[in-house]
N, C-alpha and C positions, 0 to 999 in steps of 0.2 A: 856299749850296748845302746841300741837303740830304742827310746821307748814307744811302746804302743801309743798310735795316735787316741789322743779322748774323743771317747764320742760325744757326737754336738747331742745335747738334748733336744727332743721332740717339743716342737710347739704347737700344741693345740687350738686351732683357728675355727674358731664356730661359724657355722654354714644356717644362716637366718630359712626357720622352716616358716611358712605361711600359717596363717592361723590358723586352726579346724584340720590339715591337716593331718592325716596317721604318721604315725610312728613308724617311718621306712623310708616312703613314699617320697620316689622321684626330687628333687627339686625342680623347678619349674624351667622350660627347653630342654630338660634331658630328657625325658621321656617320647613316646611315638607322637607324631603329627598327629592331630585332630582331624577329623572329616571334613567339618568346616573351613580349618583352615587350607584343606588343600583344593578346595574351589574359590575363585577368584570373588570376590565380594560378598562371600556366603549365601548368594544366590540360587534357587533348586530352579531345576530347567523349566520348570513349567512357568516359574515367574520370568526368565529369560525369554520363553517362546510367545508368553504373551503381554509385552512388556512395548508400550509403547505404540502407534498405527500400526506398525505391521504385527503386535500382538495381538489388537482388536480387528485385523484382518483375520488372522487363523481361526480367531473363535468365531467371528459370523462365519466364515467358511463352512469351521463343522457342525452351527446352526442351522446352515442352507443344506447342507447335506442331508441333516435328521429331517428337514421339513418335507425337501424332496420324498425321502424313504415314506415322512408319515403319511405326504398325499398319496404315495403310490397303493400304499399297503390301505388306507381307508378308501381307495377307488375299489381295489379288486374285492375286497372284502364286500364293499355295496354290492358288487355283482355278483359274486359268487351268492350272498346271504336271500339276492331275490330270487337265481335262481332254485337256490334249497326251498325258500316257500312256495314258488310256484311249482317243484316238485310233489314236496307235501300237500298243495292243493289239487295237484291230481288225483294222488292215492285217497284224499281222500274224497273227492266226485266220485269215485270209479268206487270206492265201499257206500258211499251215498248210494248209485244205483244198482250194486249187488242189492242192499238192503230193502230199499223199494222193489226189485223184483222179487224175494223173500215175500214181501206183503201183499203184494198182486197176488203171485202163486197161490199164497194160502185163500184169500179171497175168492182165489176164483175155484182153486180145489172145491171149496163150500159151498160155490154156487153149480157148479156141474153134480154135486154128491146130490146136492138137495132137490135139484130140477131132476135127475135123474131116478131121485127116493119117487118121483112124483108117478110114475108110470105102472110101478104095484112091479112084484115079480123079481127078474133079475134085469139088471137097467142093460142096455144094448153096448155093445161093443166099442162105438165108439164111444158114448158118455165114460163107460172103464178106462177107456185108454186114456181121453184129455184128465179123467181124474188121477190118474196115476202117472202121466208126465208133469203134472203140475206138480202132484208131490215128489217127486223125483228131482224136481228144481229145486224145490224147496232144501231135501237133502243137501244136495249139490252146492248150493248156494252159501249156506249155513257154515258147512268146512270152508267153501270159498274163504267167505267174509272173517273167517274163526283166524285163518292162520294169514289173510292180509291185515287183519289191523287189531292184535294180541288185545288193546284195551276195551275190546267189544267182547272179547273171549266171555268171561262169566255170565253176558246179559245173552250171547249165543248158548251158552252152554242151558239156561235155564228154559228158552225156545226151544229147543232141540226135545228138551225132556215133554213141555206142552205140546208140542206137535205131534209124539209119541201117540202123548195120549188121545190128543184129539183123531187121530188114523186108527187108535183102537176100537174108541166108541163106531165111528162110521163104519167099520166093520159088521159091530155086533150089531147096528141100526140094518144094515144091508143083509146081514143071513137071518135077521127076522122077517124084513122084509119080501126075503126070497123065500119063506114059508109063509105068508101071509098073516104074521102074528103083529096086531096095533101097538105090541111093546116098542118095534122098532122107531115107529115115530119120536116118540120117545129119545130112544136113544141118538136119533141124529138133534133133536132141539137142544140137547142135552150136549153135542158135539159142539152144534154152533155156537151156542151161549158158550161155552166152556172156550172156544177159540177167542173170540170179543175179548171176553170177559180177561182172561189171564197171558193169552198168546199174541195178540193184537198190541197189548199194550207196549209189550217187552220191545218189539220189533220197532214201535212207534219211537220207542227211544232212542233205539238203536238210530234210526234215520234221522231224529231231532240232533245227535252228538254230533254226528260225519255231518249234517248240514254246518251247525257251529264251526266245528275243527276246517270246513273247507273255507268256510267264509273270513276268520278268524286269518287263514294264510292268504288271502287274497290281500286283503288287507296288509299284514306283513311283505307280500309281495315287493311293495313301493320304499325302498330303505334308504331314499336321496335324505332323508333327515341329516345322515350321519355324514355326511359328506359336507356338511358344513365346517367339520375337523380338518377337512381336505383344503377348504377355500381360507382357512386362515391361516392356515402355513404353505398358501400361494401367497398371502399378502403380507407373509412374514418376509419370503424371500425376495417379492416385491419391495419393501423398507429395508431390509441390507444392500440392495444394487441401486437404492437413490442414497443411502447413508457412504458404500461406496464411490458414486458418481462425485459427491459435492466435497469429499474426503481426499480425491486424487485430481479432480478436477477434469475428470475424463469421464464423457457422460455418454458415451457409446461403448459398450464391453460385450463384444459379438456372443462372444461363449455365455455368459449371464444371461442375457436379453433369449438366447437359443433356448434356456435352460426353463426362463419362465414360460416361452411359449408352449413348450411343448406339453410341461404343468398343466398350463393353461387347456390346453387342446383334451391331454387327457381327462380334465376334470368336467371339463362340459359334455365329450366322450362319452363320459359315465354317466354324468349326469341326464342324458339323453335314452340312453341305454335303459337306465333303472328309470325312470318316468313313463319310457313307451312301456316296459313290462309294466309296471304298473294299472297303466290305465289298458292295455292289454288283458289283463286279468279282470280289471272291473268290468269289461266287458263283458266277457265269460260270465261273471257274475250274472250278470244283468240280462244276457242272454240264452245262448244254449245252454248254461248251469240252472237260471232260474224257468227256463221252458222245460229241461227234465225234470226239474222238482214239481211245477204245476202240473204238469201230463200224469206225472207217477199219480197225484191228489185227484186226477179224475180217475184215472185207472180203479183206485182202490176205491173209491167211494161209487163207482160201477158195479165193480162185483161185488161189493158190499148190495148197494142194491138188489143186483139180481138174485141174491140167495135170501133176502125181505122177501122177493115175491114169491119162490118158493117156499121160502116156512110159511108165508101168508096162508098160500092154497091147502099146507100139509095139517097145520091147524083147524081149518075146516069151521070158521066162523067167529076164533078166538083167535084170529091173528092180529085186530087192530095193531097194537105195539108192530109188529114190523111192517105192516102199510107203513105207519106214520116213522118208520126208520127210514122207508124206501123214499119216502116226501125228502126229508132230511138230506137224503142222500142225492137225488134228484138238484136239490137245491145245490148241494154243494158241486157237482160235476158240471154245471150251467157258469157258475161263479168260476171254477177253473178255467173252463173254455176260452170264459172271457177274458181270460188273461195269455190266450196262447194267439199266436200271431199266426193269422192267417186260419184262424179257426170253423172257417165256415164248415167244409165238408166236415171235420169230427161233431160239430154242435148240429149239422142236419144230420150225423146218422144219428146220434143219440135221440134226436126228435121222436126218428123212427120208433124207434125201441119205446118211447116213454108212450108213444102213441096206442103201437099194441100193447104195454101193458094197461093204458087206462080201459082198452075193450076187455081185456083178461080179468079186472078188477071189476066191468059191469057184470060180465059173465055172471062171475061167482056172486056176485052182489044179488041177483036176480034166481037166484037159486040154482043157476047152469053150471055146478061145477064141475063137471065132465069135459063138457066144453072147452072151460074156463082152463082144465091142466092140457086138454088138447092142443090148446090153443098158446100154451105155456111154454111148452113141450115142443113144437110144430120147428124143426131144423129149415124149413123155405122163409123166403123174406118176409113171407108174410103173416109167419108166428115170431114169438117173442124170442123163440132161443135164437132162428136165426138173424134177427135183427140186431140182437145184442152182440152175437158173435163178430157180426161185421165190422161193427161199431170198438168190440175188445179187441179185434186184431189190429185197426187201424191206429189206435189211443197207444197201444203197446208197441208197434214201428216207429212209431212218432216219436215219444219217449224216449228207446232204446237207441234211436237216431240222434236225439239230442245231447243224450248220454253220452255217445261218442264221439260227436260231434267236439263237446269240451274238453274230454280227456284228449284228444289230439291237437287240440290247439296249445293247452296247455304243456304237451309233451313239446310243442316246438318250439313254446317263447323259451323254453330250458337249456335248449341245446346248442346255444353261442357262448353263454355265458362265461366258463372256461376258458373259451379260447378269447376273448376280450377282456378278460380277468390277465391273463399273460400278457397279452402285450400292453396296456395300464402298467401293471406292475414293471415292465424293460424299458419301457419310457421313464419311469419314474427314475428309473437306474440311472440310464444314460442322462437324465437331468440333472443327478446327485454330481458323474463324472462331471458332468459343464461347469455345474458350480463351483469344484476345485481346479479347475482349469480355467475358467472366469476369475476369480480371486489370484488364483497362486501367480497369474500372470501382473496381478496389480501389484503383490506382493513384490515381484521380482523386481518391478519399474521403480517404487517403491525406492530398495534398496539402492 
């Protein structure tokens, strides 16, 4: 028989584990490759791509790219941003002289009520009418201004209610009047003080704000400040195509040099662009925007006047106070004139007017006051109403002229703007393309 062979006994050969180690765990190249070690040097691509000249080539590259983008984007932004504020400087001229027309109107409502109070009875047909399209402006005006510039809303809203009241009293002054009862005197001094006094003021505000607010965008208009972000990442891209030049040794690189010019071109472009709006707008300022504001300051202070000289006469020897308004007033309409160009004819009719009223003011001084409202009263040129008429129609075309005069200019310096905002911005583009195509070409020689 054959014996079963012996088994060899097992030998246990211990397999050295690494310190720290767990209990299981791999020995060391048995387990899956590393991430590092399956790229050659343990290098991540970004250090590869920018490793060496031709690594500090790819990064000015996409340095010149961002500068391009940021000139292009702080070009159209200037333009776009002046012409937003010389938008908003129209809107707000254009509630500037809504508003001033509001304050003529009522002014003169007061002065056609009051000259009209003066005749006893029921006044004539036409002083009703001009009194009642003035007030009708006033309505009109009021919604206008309410729903063009929302932040006048509440000082409109609080107008609307004075003006109420002031058209209530002149009522009740006009059907006493029209029964021959002395209360209504009364009630129209009672109107006018009452308009001054609380309606006058509101509105004064209202045309103080929209002056600021317009003058404020004029101002803003001019936004080449910020374009100075624009000119130093032209001279950024400049210092990467002389660090390129003296780097490669090649100091002509057509696509580069193409890339700043065109930088170039668009940034002075702009800069041309937003300077003329600029001083475009100062203009406006300075002219047709500040001859509507002057014109409006005689206007009112006109019919401001001329409803002095009727309470004068309707007082009947206690009017001093409004003579000495009408002085005031007087004064002030001469001091406006003289600020409007070419003022002669408005400053000779007003002459007129201040002429016959100083014979209206002997009149009644001398005890003629019959005369005196005759002569007050008198629609031919050679009384006072129709002197002043002449004189309010002319002051108020002028104005109303100047008025639109600005908001058209204004509407025109606006409307390039977009379209020169686009092409800035395509230039800027096609300058980003040159820059990688200027470089990438250095790059290639390079290698």
């Amino acid at each position: 028989m054959t014996s079963a062979p012996t088994s060899r006994p097992t030998t246990n050969i211990p397999v050295a584990i690494p310190a720290g180690a767990p209990s299981g765990a791999p020995a060391p190249g048995t387990g899956p490759r590393t991430i590092a070690g399956s790229i050659p040097g343990a290098r991540s691509i970004a250090s590869r791509l920018l490793h060496g000249t031709p690594g500090r080539m790819r990064l000015y590259m996409a340095l010149g790219v961002v500068a391009a983008i940021v000139l292009g984007a702080v070009s159209a932004n200037a333009l776009l941003s002046s012409q937003a504020a010389v938008e908003r400087a129209a809107n707000n001229t254009a509630q500037v002289v809504r508003a001033q027309s509001i304050h003529v109107d009522l002014l003169r409502a007061d002065a056609v009520a009051t000259n009209a109070f003066l005749i006893g009875g029921l006044e004539t047909p036409e002083s009703r009418t001009r009194y009642q399209d003035a007030m009708s402006r006033v309505a009109t005006g009021v919604a206008e201004a309410a729903a063009a510039q929302p932040a006048d809303g509440a000082a409109l809203g609080a107008l609307s209610q004075q003006v109420q009241t002031y058209a209530a009293l002149v009522e009740q002054a006009r059907t006493n009047n029209r029964l021959g009862l002395p209360v209504g005197a009364q009630y129209l001094t009672q109107a006018s003080a009452g308009l001054r006094a609380d309606a006058i003021p509101i509105i004064d505000a209202v045309v103080a704000a929209n002056e600021q607010r317009a003058r404020d965008e004029f101002d803003r208009s001019n936004s080449s400040l910020q374009l100075a972000v624009g000119l130093l990442a032209l001279i950024g891209i400049v210092a990467i195509a002389v660090w390129l030049a003296r780097r490669t040794h090649r100091y002509l690189n057509g696509r580069l040099t193409g890339a700043i010019v065109l930088l170039l071109v668009a940034l002075v472009f702009t800069l041309v662009q937003v300077a003329g709006v600029g001083s475009a707008t100062r203009a406006v300022a300075d002219g047709d925007f500040g001859q509507t504001v002057t014109l409006a300051e005689a206007t009112t202070s006109a019919n401001d006047a001329r409803a002095n000289e009727s309470l004068t006469l309707i007082r009947r020897g206690s009017g001093q106070a409004n003579e000495k308004s009408w002085q005031a007033d007087d004064t002030a309409v001469r001091a406006a004139l003289a600020e409007v160009t070419d003022s002669s004819p408005l400053t000779s009719q007003w002459s007129d007017y201040a002429t016959v009223h100083a014979e209206v003011r002997q009149l009644d001084d001398n005890g003629q006051w019959d005369k005196a409202v005759a002569m007050s009263t008198d629609p031919s040129m050679k009384g006072s109403d129709g002197t002043f008429t002449a004189f309010d129609t002319a002051v108020t075309q002028a104005r109303d002229a100047a008025g639109k005069a600005a908001v058209e200019r204004l509407d025109g310096l606006a409307r390039t703007a977009p379209i020169a905002a686009l092409a800035v911005a395509l230039a800027a583009l096609l300058a980003a393309w040159l820059v990688v195509r200027g470089i990438g070409q250095r790059i290639e020689e390079y290698r």
